[in-house]
C-alpha positions in Angstrom: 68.9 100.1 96.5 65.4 101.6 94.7 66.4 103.2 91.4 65.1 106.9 93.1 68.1 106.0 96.1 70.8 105.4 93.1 69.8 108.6 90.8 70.2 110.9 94.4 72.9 109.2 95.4 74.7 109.2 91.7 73.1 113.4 92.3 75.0 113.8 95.2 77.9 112.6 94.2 78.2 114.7 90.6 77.3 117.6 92.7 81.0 117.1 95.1 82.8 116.3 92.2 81.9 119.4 91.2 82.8 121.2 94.2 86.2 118.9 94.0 86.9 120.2 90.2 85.9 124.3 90.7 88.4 123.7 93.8 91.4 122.1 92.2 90.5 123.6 88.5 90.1 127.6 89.6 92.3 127.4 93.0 95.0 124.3 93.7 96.6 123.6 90.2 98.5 126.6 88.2 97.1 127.6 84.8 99.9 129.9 83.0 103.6 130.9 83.2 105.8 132.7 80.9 108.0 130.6 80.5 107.1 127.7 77.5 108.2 125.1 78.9 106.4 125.5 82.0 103.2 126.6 80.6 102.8 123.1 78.7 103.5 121.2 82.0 100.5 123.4 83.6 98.6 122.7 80.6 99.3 118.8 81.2 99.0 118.6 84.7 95.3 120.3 84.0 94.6 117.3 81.5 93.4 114.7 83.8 91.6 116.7 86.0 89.6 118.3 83.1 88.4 114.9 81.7 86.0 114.4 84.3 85.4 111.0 86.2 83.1 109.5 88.5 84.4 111.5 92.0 84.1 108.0 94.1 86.8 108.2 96.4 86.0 112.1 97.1 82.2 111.4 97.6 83.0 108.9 100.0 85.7 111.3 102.0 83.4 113.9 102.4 80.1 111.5 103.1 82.4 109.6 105.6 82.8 113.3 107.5 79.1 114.3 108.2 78.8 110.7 109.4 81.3 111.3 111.9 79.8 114.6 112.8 81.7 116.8 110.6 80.5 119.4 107.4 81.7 118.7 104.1 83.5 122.5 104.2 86.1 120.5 106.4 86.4 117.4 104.3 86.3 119.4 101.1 89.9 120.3 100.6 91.4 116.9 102.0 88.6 115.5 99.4 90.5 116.9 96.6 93.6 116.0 97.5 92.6 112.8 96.9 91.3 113.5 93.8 95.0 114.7 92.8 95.9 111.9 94.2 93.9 109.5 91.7 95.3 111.6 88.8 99.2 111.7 89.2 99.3 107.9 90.6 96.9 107.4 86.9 99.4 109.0 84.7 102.0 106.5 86.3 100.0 103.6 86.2 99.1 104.3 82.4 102.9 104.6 81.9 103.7 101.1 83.5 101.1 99.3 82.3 101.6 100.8 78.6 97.5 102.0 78.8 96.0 103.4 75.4 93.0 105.5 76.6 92.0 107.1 79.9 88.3 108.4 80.5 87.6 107.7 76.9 90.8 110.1 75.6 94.0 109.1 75.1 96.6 108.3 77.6 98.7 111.8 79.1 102.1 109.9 77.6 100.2 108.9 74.4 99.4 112.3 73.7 103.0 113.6 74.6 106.0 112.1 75.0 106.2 110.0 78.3 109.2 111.9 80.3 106.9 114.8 79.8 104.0 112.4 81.4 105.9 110.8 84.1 107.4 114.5 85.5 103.4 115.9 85.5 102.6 113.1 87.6 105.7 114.2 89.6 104.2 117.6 89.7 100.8 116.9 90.5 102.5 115.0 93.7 104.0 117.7 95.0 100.8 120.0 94.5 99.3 117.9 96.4 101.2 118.1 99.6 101.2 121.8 98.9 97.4 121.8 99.3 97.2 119.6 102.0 99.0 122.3 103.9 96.3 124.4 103.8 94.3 122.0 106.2 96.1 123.9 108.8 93.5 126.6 108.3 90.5 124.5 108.3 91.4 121.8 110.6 94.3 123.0 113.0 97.4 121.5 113.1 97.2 118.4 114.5 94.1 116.7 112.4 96.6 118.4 109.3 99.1 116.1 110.9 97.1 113.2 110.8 95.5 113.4 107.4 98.7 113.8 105.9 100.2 110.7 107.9 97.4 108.8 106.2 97.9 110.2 103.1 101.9 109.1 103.5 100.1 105.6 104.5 97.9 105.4 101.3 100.3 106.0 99.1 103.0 103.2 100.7 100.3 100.9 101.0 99.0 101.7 96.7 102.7 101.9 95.6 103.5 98.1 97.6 100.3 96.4 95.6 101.2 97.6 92.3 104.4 96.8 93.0 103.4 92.9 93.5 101.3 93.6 90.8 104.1 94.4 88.1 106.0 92.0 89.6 104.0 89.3 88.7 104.2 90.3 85.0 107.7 90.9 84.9 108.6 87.7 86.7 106.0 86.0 84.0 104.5 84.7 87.4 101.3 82.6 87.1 101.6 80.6 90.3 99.4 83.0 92.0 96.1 81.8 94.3 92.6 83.6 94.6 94.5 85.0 98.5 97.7 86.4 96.4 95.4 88.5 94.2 93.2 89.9 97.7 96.2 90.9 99.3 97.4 92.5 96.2 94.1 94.2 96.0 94.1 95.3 99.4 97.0 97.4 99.2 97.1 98.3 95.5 92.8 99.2 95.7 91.4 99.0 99.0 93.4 101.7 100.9 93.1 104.5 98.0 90.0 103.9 97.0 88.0 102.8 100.3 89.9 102.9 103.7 91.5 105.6 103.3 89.1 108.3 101.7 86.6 107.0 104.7 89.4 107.3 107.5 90.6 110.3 106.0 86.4 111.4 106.6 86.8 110.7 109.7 89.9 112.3 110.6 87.9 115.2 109.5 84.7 114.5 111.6 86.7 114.5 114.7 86.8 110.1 115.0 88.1 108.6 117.9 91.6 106.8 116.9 89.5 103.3 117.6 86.6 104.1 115.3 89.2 104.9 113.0 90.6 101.4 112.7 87.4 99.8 112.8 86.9 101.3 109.2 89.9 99.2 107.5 87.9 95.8 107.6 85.1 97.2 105.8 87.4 99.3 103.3 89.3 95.8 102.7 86.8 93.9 101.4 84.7 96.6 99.6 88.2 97.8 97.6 89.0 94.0 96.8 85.3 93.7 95.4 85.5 97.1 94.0 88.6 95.6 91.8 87.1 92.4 91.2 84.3 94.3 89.5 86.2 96.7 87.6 88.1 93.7 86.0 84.5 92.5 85.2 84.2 95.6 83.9 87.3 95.5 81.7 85.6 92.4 79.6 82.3 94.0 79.7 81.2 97.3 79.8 82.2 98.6 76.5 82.6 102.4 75.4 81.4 103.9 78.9 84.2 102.2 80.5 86.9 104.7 79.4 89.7 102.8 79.0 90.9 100.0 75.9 88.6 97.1 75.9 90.5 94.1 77.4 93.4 96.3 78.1 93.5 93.9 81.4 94.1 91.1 79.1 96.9 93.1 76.7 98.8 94.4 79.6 98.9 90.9 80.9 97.3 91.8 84.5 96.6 88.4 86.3 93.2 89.3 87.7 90.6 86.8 90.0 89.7 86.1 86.2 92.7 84.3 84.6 93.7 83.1 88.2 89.9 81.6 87.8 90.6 80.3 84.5 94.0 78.8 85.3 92.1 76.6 88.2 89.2 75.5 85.7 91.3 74.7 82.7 92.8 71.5 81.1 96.3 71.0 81.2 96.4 71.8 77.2 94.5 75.1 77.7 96.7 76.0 80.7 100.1 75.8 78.5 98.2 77.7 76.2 97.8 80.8 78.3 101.3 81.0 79.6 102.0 81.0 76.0 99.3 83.6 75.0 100.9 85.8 78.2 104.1 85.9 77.0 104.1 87.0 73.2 104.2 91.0 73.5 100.9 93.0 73.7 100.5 93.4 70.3 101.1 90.1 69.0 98.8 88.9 72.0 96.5 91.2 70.6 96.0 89.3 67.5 94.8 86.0 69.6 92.7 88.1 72.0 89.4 85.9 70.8 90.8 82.6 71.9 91.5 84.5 75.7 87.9 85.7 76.0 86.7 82.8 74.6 88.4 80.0 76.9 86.2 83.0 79.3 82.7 82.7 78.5 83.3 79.4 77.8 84.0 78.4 81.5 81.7 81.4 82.5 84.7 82.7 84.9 82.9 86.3 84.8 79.9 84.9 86.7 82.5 83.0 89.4 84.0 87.0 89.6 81.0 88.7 89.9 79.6 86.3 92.7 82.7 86.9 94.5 82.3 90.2 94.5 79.0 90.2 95.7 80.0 88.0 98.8 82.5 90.3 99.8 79.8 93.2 99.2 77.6 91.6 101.8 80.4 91.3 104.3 81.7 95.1 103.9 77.8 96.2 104.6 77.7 94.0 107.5 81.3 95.1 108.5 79.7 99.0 108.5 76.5 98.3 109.5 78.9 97.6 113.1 80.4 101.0 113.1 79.7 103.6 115.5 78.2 107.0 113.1 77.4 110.0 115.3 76.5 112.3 112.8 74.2 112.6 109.9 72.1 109.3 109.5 71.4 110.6 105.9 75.5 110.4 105.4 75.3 106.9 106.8 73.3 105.8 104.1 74.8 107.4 101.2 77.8 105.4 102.5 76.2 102.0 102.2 74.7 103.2 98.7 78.2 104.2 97.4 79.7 100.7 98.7 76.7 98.8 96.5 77.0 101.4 93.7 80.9 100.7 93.5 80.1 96.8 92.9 77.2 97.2 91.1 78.2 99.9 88.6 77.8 99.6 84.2 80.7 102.1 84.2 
């Protein structure tokens, strides 16, 4: 991708995200009430959604629907939805895996107390399926029925991988192989950030039922390489990545990284980690050098980013197979937004 296809695409995508935020910011989430209480919760529930973000899973929803034929007016609202989505399943995530910072701020149940957190994620739930609803008006009934039904899908697919995903802390589980953490990815990544914003596109568009499954071998392996590099990103990217650096590594997460490492190392260094990941975060905290460098020692970060790369190559070759009525323009914003989402600083 030429440097002027990434600064229209990155363009592009600012310029939905917008769209998304003026709709859920001004329209879809409450702003006041009279009662106290209340009033805070709205406040809360607006907290997320008025830090910003990147708008990836949006941007490809809406792109995914003028490929199929369809205008981004009818993708719009199901587009936001899924931004809501990305913020209440956040706060709950933040909550589980004990997260300091979000987008560079602090964590919703740092800043209040985490009952208060978890029930605004509860809340933003439930606006969601409220504004869902309102595809009735846009879409009929029956595409309303379907988006929803994948929306129901997403989240049982996202809430089954980061359920193998706490496990695997919990249960101090390190006999884990490079398939364990792909199928974990698959369901915990792939479908909320990839398959789903793309079939839910195409529901939108007006796609054939077939065309519509053809899109979950390409949204499987981008989402898996799309977590691969976000790990990357954990141990690399710095400030601009928004969250605590090595917060992978405190909250114990057993990415491609330290399942990498665990095949590489001596016997010695193995015990060592399985030691390292079971002192409590902040005591692991203090012997976060010896983790990163046992890292760059065995350069694991190079072995992640390669993967990702390969799996890169076979999601564009996966898409490059689909059938795209509409908007070739849309078509290739769609391969620039899979390479962006592996190639990204941020």
């Amino acid at each position: 991708m030429t440097m002027v296809e990434y600064t229209l695409m990155l363009e592009e995508m600012k310029r939905v995200k917008s769209r998304v935020d003026r709709l859920l910011l001004d329209d879809i989430l409450p702003k006041t009430h009279t009662i106290a209480e209340v009033e805070l919760l709205y406040k809360m529930m607006r907290d997320y959604p008025e830090r910003g973000g990147k708008g990836m899973r949006p941007f490809i929803c809406v792109t995914s629907c003028r490929a199929f034929g369809g205008s981004e007016d009818e993708a719009l609202l199901t587009a936001s939805c899924l931004e809501l989505f990305q913020n209440w399943i956040l706060i709950h995530d933040d909550i589980e895996d004990g997260s300091e910072l979000r987008r560079g701020a602090p964590a919703l149940h740092k800043k209040y107390d985490w009952t208060l957190a978890l029930n605004t994620g509860d809340a933003l739930h439930g606006r969601m399926w409220q504004a869902l609803l309102r595809n009735r008006e846009i879409l009929g009934g029956e595409r309303t029925l379907d988006v929803m039904d994948e929306f129901a899908r997403m989240i049982n697919e996202t809430t089954e991988g980061q359920q193998m995903e706490l496990s695997w802390v919990v249960g101090k589980n390190w006999r884990l192989s490079e398939e364990d953490y792909y199928r974990m990815c698959t369901k915990k990544t792939s479908w909320y950030t990839v398959i789903s914003p793309m079939r839910l596109g195409g529901i939108a568009g007006g796609a054939d039922p077939q065309t519509l499954k053809s899109l979950i071998e390409a949204g499987t392996t981008l989402g898996v390489a799309f977590q691969i590099h976000d790990d990357v990103l954990n141990l690399s990217a710095g400030a601009k990545y928004g969250k605590q650096y090595a917060d992978d590594l405190l909250e114990g997460k057993r990415t491609l990284i330290l399942i990498r490492l665990l095949q590489v190392g001596t016997r010695e260094e193995k015990q060592r980690m399985v030691e390292l990941f079971a002192m409590p975060r902040e005591e692991r905290k203090a012997h976060l050098d010896e983790i990163l460098e046992m890292i760059e020692r065995y350069k694991v970060l190079g072995f992640a980013n390669e993967r990702a790369a390969s799996l890169l190559g076979q999601a564009l070759g996966t898409l490059r197979t689909v059938s795209w009525p509409g908007d070739r323009e849309a078509v290739s914003r769609l391969e620039e937004i899979a390479r962006y989402s592996v190639e990204r600083d941020w």
